[in-house]
C-alpha positions in Angstrom: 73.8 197.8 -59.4 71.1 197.0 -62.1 69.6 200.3 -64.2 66.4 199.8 -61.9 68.3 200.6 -58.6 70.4 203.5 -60.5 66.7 204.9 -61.5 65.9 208.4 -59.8 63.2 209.1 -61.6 61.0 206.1 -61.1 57.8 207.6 -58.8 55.7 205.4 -56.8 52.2 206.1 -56.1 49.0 204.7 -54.5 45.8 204.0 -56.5 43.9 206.3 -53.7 46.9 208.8 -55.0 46.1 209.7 -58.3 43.2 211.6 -59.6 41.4 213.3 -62.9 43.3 215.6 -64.2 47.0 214.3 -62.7 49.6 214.7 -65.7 53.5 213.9 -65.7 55.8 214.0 -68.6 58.8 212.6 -69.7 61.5 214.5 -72.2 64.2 212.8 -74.4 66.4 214.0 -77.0 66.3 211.7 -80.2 69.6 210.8 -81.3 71.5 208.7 -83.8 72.6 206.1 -82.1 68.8 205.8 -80.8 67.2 205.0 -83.9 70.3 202.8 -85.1 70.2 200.9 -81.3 66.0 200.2 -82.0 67.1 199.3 -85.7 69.0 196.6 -84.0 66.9 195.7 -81.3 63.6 195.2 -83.6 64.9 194.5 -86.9 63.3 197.7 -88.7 65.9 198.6 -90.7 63.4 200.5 -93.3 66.2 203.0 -95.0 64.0 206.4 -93.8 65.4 205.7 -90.7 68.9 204.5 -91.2 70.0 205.5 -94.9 70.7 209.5 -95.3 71.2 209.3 -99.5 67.7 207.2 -99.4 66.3 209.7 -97.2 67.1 212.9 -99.1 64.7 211.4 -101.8 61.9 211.3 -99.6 58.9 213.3 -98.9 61.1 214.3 -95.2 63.7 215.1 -97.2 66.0 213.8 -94.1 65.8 210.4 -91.9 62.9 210.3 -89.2 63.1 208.4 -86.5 61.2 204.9 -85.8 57.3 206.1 -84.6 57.5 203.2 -82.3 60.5 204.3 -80.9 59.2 207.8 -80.2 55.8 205.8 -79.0 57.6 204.0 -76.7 58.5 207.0 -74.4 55.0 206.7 -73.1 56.0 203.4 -71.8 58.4 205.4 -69.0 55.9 208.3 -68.7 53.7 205.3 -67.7 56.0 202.8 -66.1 58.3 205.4 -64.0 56.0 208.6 -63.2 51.8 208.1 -63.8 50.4 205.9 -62.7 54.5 205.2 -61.6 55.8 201.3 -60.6 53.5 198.3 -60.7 52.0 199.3 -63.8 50.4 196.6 -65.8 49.9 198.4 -69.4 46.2 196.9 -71.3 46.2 198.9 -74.2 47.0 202.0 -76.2 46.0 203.8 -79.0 48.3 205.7 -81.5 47.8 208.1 -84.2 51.5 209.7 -86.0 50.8 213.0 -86.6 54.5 214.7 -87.5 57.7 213.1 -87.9 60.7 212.7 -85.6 63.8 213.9 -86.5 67.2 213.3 -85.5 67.9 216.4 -82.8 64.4 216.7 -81.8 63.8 216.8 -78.4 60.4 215.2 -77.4 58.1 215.3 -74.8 55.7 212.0 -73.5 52.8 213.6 -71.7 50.4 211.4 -70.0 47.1 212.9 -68.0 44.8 210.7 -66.4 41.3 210.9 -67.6 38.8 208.3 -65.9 39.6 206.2 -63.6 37.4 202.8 -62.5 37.9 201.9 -58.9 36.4 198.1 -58.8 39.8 197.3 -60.8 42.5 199.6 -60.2 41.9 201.3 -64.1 43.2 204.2 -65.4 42.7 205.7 -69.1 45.0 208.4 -69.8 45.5 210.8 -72.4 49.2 210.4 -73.9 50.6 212.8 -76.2 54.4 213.3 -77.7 55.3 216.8 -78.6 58.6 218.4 -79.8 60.1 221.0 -78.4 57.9 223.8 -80.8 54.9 222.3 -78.8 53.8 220.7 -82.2 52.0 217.2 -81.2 53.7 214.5 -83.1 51.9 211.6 -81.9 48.3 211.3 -80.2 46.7 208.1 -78.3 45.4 207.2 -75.2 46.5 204.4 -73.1 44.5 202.3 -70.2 46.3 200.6 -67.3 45.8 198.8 -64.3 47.5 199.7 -61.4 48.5 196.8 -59.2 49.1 197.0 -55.3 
């Protein structure tokens, strides 16, 4: 069984379904072995993120984790719950407003905001917060929603 089929969580929804003002939201602890697993996978190995002795010296005092990393958690607010499957992402827009720390426990928030029915697109508002509410990263994405 692949990790699609094992997916519970994935939601699928018409075009006709969705409307100004949906929202859905996606929450994931941030972990160690997260930011040393993207480390690997992209090749950021910048020391804020991995070394804890280079860390200390920094303005964060403590290792942050990758803002693409936390960014991507948008993705699978997207991809698996708003718009949901047969998602085509176009583009998004980011601006890092607080770091991510290991323990934090984030939440991707998407809400659509216009949709444009002569091609399926949807512009949404998608913001990360922690778990004080504090909004670590602000953008807003636009997709096209296949069927």
């Amino acid at each position: 069984m692949d990790i699609y089929e094992k997916s519970k969580h994935v939601v699928e929804r018409s075009y006709a379904d969705i409307h100004v003002g949906d929202t859905a939201e996606v929450v994931k602890t941030i972990t160690d072995e997260d930011i040393v697993a993207f480390a690997q996978l992209t090749g950021d190995v910048n020391p804020i993120h991995l070394d804890n002795e280079f860390a200390k010296k920094t303005f964060f005092k403590e290792r942050i984790a990758h803002g693409m990393l936390t960014a991507s958690f948008i993705s699978t607010v997207l991809g698996t719950q708003l718009p949901g499957t047969n998602t085509i992402y176009l583009s998004q827009n980011l601006k890092f407003k607080a770091p991510v720390k290991i323990g934090d426990t984030i939440t991707a928030i998407a809400e659509v905001v216009e949709k444009r029915d002569d091609k399926k697109l949807i512009k949404l508002r998608t913001n990360l917060v922690n778990q004080q509410q504090k909004v670590v990263v602000e953008g807003e994405a636009m997709v096209m929603k296949m069927e």
